[in-house]
N, C-alpha and C positions, 0 to 999 in steps of 0.2 A: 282479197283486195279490200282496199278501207274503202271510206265516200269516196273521196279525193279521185284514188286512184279510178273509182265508178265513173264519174264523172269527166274524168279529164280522158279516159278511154271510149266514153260515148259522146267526144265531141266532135263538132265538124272540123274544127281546127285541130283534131290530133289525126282524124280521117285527111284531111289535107296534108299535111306535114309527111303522112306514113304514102300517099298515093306520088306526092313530088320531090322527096326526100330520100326515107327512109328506101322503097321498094325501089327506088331505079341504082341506089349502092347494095344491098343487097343482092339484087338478083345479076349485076354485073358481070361479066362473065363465066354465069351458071347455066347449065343446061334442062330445065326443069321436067321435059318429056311431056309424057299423056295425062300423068296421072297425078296430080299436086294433093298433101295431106298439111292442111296449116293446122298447126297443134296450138293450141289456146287462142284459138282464133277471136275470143272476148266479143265485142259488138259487131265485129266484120269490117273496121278498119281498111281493110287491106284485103278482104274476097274479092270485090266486084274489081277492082284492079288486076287479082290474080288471074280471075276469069276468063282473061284478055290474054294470057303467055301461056294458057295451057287449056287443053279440052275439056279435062274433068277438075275440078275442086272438089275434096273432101273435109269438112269444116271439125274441129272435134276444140268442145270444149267443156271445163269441167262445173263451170256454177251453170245449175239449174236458171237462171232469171235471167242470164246472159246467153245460155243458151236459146230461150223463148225469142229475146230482143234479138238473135243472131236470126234465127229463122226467116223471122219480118223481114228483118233489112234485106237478107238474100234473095227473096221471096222468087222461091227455087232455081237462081242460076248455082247456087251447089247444094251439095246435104250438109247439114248441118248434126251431127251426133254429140251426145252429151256422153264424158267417158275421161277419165284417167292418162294425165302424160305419160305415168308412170308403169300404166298396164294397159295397152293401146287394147280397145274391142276390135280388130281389122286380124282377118288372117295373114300368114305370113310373105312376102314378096304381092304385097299388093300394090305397092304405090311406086311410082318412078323418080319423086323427090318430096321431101316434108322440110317444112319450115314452121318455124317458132320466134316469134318475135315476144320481145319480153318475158318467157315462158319461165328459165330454168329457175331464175332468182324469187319464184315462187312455191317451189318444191319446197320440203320443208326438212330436206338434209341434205347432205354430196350424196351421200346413198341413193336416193330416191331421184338424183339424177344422172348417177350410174345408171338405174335401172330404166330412165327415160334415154340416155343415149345408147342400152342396148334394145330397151323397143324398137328405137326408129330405126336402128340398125336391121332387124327382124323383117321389119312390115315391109325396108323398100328392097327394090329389085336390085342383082346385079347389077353393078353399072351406077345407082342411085345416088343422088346427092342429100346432102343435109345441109340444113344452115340455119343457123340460131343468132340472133341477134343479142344483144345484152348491154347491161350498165355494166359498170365498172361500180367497186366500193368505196363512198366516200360519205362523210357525215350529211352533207345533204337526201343525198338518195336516202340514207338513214330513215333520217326524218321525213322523208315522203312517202315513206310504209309502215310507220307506227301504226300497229292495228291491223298491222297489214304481214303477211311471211315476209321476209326478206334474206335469202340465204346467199351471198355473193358468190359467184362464179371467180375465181380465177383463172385471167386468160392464160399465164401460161403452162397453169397445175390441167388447163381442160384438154390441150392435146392428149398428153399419155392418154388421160381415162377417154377420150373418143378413139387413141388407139388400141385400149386395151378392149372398149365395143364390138372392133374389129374394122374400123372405121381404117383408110389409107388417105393420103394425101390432103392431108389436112392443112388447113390455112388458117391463120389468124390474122385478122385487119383491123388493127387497132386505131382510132379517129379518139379526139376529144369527149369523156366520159363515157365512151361505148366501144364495142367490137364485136366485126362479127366474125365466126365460124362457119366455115367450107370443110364438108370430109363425104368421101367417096368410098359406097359399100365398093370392095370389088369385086370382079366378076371372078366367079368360080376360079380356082387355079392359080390366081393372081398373088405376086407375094405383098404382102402391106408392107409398105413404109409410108415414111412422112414424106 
């Protein structure tokens, strides 16, 4: 991530926006369970919120200095672990849903978010939900990650590959400059579709 983006993710007005905006469409008719894994979880944003819809938070994020500032902020209503989208440290079926806000468009190929939509596929449980927030691509966003990755998601190229994960019932919800994704590990025996 550049300054910019440092800064405008460790504000209180972007912690506002993500606590009365962002998380109450998101988490919209999702089931989250016991066990929540927020994947780039940056300053904490959106932990102490999570906190509140599920019993466990597991925090994971990948800059060392955001990880430090993540800790503080939580100061242990979850863990906070430093560690890879793209190669989660969690054993397999541990988590009962994982969410990524802003995450994938920081990966630094589709590959490497291939291999993040079949980690989180891995880690959670039968039954489990996923959901990723995202921009859309447009020369603005552009320019607000110079210096920064910026690798755009396409929402309608990300079905297949969250199907080919193994991901089922996938959703896309597309609003003004963003969309989010909904997909369901299923449970054992289950045939995938959309």
């Amino acid at each position: 991530m550049n300054a910019a983006e440092h800064f405008i993710c460790s504000s209180s007005l972007w912690r506002c926006f993500t606590r009365r905006q962002l998380l109450p469409w998101l988490l919209s008719g999702t089931r989250l369970g016991d066990h929540l894994l927020e994947i780039g979880a940056g300053y904490g944003a959106a932990t102490s919120h999570l906190t509140t819809h599920v019993t466990r938070v597991t925090c994971l994020e990948y800059d060392r200095s955001s990880t430090l500032k993540l800790k503080s902020q939580i100061n242990g209503m979850a863990a906070a672990v430093r560690g890879d989208a793209a190669n989660l440290p969690f054993a397999s079926q541990t988590f009962s849903s994982a969410l990524a806000i802003l995450v994938l468009h920081h990966l630094k190929s589709t590959q490497l978010q291939d291999q993040m939509f079949a980690e989180a596929f891995r880690v959670l449980r039968p039954g489990g939900v996923f959901i990723a927030f995202e921009i859309h691509d447009s020369w603005f966003h552009r320019v607000g990650h110079i210096r920064s990755t910026f690798t755009p998601l396409v929402p309608s190229l990300a079905l297949p590959r969250l199907s080919a994960a193994g991901f089922s019932k996938i959703v896309l919800d597309v609003r003004k400059g963003a969309f989010r994704l909904t997909a369901i590990r299923p449970n054992a025996g289950t045939h995938c579709e959309q």
